[in-house]
C-alpha positions as CSV (number, residue, x, y, z in Angstrom):
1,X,89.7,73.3,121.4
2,X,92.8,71.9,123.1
3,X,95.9,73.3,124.5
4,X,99.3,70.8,124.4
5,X,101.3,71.1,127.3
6,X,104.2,69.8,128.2
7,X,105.9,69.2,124.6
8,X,109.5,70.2,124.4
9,X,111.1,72.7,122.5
10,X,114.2,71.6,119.5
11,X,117.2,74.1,120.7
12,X,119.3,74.7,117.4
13,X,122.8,75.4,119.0
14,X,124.6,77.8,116.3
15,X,127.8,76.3,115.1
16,X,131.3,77.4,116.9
17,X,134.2,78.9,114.4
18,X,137.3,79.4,115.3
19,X,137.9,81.8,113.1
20,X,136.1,85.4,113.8
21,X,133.5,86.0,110.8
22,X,135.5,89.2,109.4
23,X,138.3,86.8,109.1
24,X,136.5,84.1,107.3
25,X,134.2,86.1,105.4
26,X,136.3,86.3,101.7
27,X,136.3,82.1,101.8
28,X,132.4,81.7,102.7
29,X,130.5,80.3,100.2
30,X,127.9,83.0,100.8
31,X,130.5,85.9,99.6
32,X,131.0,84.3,96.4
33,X,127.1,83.5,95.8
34,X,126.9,86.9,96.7
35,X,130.1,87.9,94.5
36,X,128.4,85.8,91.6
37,X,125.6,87.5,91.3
38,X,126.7,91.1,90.9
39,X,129.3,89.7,88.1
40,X,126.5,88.3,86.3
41,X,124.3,91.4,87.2
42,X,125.6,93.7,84.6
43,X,125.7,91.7,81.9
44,X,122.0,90.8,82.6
45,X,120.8,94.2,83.2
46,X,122.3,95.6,79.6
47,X,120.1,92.6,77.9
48,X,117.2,93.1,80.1
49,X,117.6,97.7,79.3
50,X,118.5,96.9,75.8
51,X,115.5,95.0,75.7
52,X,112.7,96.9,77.4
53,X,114.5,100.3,76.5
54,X,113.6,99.1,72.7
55,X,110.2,97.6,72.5
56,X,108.7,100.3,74.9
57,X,109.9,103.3,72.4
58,X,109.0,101.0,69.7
59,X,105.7,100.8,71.1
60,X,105.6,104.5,72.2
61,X,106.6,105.6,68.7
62,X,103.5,103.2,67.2
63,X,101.3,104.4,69.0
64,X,99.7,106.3,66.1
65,X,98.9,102.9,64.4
66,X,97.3,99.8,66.1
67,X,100.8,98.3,65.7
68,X,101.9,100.5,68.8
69,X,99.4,98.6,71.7
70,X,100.6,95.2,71.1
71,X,104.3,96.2,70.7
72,X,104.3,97.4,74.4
73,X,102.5,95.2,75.3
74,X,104.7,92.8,74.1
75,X,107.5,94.2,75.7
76,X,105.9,94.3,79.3
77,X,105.4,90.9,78.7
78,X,108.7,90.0,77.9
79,X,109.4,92.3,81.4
80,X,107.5,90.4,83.2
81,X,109.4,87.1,81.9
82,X,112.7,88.9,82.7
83,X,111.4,89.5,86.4
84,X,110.3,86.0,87.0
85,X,114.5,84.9,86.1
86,X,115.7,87.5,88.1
87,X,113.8,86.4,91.1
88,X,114.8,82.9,90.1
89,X,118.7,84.5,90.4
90,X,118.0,86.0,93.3
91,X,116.6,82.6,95.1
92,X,119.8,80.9,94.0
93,X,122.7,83.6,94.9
94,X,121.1,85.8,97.5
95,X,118.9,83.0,99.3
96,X,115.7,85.5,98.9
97,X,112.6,84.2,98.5
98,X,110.2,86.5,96.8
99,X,106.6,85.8,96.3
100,X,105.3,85.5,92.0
101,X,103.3,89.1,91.6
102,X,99.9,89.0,91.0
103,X,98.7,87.2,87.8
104,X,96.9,88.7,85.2
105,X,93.3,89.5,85.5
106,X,91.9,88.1,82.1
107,X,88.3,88.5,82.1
108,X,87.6,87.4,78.6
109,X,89.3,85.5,76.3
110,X,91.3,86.6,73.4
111,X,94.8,88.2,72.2
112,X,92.8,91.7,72.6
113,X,92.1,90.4,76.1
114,X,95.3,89.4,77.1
115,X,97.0,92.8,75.9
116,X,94.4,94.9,77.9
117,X,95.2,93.0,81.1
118,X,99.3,93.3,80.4
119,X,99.1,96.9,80.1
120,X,96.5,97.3,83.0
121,X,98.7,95.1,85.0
122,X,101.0,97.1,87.8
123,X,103.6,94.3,87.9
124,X,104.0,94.4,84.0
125,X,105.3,98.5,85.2
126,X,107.0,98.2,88.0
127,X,109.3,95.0,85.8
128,X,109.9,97.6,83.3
129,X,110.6,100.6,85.8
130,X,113.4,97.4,87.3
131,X,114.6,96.9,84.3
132,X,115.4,100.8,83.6
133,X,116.8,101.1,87.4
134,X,119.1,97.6,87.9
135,X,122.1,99.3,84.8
136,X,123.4,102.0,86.4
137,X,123.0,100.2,89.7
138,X,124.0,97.2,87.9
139,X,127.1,99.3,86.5
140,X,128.3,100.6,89.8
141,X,128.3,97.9,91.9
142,X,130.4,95.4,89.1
143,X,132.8,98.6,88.6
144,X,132.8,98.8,93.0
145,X,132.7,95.1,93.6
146,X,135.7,93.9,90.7
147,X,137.5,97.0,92.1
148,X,137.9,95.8,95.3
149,X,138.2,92.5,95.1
150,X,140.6,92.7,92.2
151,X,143.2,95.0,94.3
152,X,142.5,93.0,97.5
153,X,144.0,90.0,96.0
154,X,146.4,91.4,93.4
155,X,147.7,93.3,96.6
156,X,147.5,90.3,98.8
157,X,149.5,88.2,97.2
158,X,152.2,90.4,95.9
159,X,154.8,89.1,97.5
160,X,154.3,86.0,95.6
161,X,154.3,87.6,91.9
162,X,156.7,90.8,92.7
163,X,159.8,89.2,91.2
164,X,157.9,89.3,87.4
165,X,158.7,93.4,87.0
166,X,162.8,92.9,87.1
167,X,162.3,89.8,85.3
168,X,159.9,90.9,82.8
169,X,159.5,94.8,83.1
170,X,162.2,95.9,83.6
171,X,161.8,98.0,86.9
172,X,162.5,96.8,90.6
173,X,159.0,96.3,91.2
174,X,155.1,97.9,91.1
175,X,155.4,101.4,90.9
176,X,153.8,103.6,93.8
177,X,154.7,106.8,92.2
178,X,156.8,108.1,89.3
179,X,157.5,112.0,87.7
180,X,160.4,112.8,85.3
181,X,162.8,113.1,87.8
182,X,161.9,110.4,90.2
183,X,160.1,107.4,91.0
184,X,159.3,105.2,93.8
185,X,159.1,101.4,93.5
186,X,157.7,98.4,95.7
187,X,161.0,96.4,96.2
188,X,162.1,95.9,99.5
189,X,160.9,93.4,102.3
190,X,159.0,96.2,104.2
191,X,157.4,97.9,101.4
192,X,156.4,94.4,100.4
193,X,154.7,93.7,103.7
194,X,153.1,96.7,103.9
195,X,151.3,96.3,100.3
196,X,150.5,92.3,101.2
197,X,148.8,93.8,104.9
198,X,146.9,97.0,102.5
199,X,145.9,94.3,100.2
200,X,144.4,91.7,103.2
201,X,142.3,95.1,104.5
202,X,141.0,95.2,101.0
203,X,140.5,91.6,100.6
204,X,138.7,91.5,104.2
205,X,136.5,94.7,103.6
206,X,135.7,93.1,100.2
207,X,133.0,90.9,101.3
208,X,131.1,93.5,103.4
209,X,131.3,96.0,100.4
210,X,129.5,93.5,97.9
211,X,127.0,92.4,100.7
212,X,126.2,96.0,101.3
213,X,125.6,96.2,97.1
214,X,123.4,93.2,97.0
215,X,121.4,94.4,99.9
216,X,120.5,97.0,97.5
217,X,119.6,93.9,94.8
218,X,117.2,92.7,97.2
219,X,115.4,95.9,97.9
220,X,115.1,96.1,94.0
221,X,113.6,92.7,93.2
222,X,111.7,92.6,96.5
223,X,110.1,95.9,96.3
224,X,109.7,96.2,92.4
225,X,109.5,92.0,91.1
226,X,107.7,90.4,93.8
227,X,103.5,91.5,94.6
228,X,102.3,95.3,95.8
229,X,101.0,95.7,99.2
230,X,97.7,95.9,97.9
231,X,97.6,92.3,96.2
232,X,99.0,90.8,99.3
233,X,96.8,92.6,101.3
234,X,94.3,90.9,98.9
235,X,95.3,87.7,99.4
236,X,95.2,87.9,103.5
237,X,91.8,89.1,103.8
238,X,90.7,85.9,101.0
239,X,92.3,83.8,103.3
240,X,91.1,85.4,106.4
241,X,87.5,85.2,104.8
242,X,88.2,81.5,104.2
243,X,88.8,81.0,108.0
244,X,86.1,83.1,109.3
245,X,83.7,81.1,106.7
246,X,85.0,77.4,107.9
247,X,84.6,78.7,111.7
248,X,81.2,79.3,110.8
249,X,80.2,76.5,109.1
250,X,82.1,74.6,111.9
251,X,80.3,76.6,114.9
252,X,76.7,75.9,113.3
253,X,77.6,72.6,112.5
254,X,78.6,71.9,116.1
255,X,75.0,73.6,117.4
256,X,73.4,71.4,115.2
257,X,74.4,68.3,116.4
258,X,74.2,69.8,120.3
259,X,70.6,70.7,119.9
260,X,70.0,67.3,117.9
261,X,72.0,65.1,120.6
262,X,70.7,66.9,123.3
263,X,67.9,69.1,123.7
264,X,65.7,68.1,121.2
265,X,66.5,63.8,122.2
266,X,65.1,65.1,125.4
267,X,62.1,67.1,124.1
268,X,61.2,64.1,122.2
269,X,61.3,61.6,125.2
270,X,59.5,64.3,127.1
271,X,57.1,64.3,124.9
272,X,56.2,60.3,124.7
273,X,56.1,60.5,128.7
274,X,53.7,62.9,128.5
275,X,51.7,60.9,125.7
276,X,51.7,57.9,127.8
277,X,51.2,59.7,131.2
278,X,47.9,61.0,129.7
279,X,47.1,57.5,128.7
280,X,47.5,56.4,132.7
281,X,46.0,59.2,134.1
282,X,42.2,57.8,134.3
283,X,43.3,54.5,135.3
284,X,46.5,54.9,137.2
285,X,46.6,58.2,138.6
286,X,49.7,57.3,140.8
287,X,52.0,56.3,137.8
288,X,50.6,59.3,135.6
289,X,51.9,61.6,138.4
290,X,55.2,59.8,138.5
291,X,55.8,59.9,135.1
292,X,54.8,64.1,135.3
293,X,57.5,64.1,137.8
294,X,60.2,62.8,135.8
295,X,59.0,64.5,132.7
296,X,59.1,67.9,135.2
297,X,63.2,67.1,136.0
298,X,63.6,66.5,131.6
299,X,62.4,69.8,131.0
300,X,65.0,71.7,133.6
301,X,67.8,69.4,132.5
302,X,66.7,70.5,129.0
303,X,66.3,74.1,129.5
304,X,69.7,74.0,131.2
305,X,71.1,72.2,128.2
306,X,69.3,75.1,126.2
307,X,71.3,78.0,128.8
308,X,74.8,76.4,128.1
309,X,74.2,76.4,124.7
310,X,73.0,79.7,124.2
311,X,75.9,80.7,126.6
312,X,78.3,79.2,123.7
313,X,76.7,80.9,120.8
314,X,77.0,84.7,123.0
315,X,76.0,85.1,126.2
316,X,73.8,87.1,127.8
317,X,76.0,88.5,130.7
318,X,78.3,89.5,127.8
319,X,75.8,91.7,126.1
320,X,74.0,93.1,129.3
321,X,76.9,94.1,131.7
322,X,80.7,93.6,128.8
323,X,84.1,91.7,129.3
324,X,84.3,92.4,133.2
325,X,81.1,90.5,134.4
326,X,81.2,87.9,131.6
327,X,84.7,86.8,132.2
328,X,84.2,87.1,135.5
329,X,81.4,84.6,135.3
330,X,83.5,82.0,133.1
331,X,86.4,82.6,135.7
332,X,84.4,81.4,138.3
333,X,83.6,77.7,136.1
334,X,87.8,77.0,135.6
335,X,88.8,74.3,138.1
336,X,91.8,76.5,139.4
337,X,91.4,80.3,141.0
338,X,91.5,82.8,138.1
339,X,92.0,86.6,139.4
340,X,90.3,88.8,136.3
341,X,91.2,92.5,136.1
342,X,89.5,94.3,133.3
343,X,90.8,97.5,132.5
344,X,88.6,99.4,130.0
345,X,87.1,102.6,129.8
346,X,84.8,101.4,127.0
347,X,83.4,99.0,125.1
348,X,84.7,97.7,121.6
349,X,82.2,96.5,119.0
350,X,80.2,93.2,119.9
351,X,82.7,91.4,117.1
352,X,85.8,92.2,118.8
353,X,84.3,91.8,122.6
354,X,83.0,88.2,121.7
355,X,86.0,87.4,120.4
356,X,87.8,88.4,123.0
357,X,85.4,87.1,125.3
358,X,85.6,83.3,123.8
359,X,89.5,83.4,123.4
360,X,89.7,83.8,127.4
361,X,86.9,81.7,127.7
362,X,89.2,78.9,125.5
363,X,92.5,79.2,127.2
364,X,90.7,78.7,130.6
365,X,89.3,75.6,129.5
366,X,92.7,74.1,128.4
367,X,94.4,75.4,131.7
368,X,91.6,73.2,133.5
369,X,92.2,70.2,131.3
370,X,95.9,70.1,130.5
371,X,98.0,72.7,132.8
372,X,98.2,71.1,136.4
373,X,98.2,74.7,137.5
374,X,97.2,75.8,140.7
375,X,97.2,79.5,140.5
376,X,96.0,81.8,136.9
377,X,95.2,85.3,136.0
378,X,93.6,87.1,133.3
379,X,94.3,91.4,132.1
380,X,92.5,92.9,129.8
381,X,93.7,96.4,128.8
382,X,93.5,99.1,125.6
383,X,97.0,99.9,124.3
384,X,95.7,103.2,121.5
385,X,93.9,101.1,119.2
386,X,94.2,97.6,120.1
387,X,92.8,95.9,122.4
388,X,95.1,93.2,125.0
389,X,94.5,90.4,126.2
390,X,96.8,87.9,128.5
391,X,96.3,85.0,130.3
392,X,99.0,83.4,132.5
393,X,99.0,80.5,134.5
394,X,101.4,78.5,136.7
395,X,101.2,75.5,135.0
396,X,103.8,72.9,133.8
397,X,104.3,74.4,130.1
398,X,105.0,73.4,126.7
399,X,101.9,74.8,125.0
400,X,102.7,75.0,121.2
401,X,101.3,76.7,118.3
402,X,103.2,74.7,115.6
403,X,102.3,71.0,117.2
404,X,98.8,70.8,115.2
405,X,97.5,71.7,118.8
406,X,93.8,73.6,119.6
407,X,96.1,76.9,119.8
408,X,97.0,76.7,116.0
409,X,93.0,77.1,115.3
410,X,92.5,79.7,118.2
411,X,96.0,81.6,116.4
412,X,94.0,81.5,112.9
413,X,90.8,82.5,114.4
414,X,92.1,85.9,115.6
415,X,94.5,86.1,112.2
416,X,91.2,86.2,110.5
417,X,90.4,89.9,112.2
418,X,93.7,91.1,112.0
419,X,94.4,89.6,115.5
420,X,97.8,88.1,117.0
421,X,98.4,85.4,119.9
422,X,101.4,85.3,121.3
423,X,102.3,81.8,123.2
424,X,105.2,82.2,126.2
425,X,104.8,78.6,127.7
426,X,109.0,77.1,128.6
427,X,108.9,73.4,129.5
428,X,108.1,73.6,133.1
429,X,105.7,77.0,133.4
430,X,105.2,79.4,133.5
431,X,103.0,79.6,130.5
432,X,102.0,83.2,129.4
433,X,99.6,84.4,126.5
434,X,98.8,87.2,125.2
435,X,96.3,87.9,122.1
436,X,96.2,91.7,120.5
437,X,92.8,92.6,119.0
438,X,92.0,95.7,116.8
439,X,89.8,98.7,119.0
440,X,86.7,99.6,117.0
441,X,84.1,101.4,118.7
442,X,80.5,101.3,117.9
């Protein structure tokens, strides 16, 4: 596994308005996305309540017949449909991206089936229990949002329209207050300024008002039309599994060849210098003992091959004395000084320490092959239930996640047991990392 240094970061530099944000808010194409879909919203929701409102009491009511199951079943169907569209609305207006819930478990086939997997399904509920929620939310915010907006603007540009009431209604201008005896009119140049200023506050608080109601939108379709935390938590640990079965296959498949391109090539040619030494022996004792000799250095080359390798699959030092002496140990093979401090007051699980032990053991191999460093360091601590790990060194940088680099596998390999690696590595060094393990005792 390899680290990439010295790969640069892209900087994206925001763009520059000159106008502050509160100012240019009302003529952003995001407040009328956002204006859009609450307009819409009501509408929608009476179908979508109309709708669900009537086939669940349909069903409810048929319940005493067979007709009753497929009714509602029908209807949290249809629910279900709804909720896909208003995710669909929701990507287009409001720019969120919510994941499909889970699909439906169907473990036979049939209609009998299919019905017994829509009303066992939590999604098909929680699209209904949207549906009942999104009117009255649905209701205020259009009545809140038109409000608003409708009196920013009509106040706004008043001066512009004020001349229609003596030309057309036959008072001086907008009425601001009116009894039997007396009434007070909009009609001079200062009155007129003041109602165009009151309408730009409304115009300019108009855009934060209908963001704050569609933040409420996206609470609703995010918490109730997208997948529980138990189906994603599903989905996490099938694709942690995934990774954890591919390292596997990887790690034995990599022993494999090791002990078939090493060790065992030896053993073999140890073995015919042996055959043919024996051969020798009676009439060339001299050779016979050379050939013993050089069979004598195989074996401790092999059985050193054998030591490294069984120092990959789990050391010994690691299970005899934990982290401290076994990272001490593969400290002392990096190319560059490494200072270890281990601060633990016991040991985690053999799972978690060997993991921990072999992501050090990684990132000290890729500072002596890529980081030019002269100087690193490695902590180990217990933060409550997780255990820390971080190595820094002084390197020239740019390690990368995202590049495709040896850190992208390292990241998955500790995603796989709930882990997290963190990469701090600016073009030019420092480069610091730090991976957080779960704490599980034995």
């Amino acid at each position: 596994m390899a680290m990439e240094y010295g790969q640069g970061y892209g900087l994206d530099v925001p763009e520059r308005h000159r106008l502050p944000a509160g100012l240019r808010a009302p003529f952003e194409a995001r407040h009328w996305r956002e204006l859009i879909y609450v307009l819409i919203g009501l509408p929608i929701s009476i179908v979508l309540f109309t709708y669900s409102v009537t086939m669940v009491s349909l069903g409810a009511g048929l319940l005493v017949t067979f007709l009753g199951i497929p009714v509602m079943a029908a209807g949290l169907a249809g629910c279900r449909g709804f909720g896909a569209l208003e995710r669909a609305r929701a990507r287009g207006l409001l720019d969120l991206e919510v994941a499909d819930p889970e699909p439906l478990r169907i473990r036979k086939q049939g209609f009998l089936a299919w019905m017994g997997a829509v009303l066992k399904s939590g999604a098909s509920w929680r699209a209904l229990l949207y549906s009942v929620l999104h009117l009255p939310w649905a209701t205020f915010s259009f009545t809140v949002a038109v409000t608003f907006w409708s009196i920013g603007w009509g106040l706004l540009t008043y001066p512009l329209w004020f001349w229609l009431f003596p030309l057309y209604g036959g008072q001086d201008g907008m009425q601001l207050y009116g009894d039997e005896t007396h009434s007070v009119y909009l009609d001079n140049a200062f009155e007129i300024t003041v109602t165009a200023l009151v309408g730009l506050l409304f115009t300019l608080a108009a855009p934060w008002i209908v963001r704050a109601l569609t933040t409420v939108d996206r609470l609703l379709v995010h918490g109730l039309l997208g997948p529980s935390r138990l189906a994603t938590r599903v989905v996490e640990l099938e694709s942690d599994r995934g990774v954890v079965v591919d390292t596997a296959a990887a790690d034995l498949r990599r022993i494999e060849r090791d002990l078939h391109d090493g060790a065992q090539a030896r053993l073999v040619a140890l073995a015919m210098d042996l055959g043919l030494a024996k051969e020798k022996l009676a009439e060339d004792p001299q050779a016979a003992a050379r050939m013993v000799d050089e069979a004598h250095g195989e074996v401790k080359i092999a059985l050193q091959e054998l030591r490294d390798l069984a120092r990959g699959i789990h050391p010994a030092v690691l299970t005899d004395r934990g982290l401290d002496a076994a990272l001490s140990s593969v400290a002392s093979r990096c190319t560059v000084p490494v200072e270890v401090q281990v601060d633990l007051d016991e040991r985690p699980v053999p799972a978690i320490e060997g993991i921990a032990y072999f992501t050090v053991s990684e990132l000290l191999q890729n500072i002596s092959k890529h980081s030019r460093a002269t100087w690193a360091a490695v902590d180990v601590w217990r933060v409550e239930n997780r255990l820390m790990l971080q190595v820094v060194d002084n390197g020239v940088g740019g390690a990368d996640t995202t590049a495709g680099s040896g850190l992208a596998g390292l990241t998955e390999r500790l995603d796989a047991v709930d882990g997290i690696l963190v990469v701090d590595s600016p073009v030019g060094g420092p480069t610091r990392i730090t991976a957080e393990l779960p704490w599980r005792t034995v």
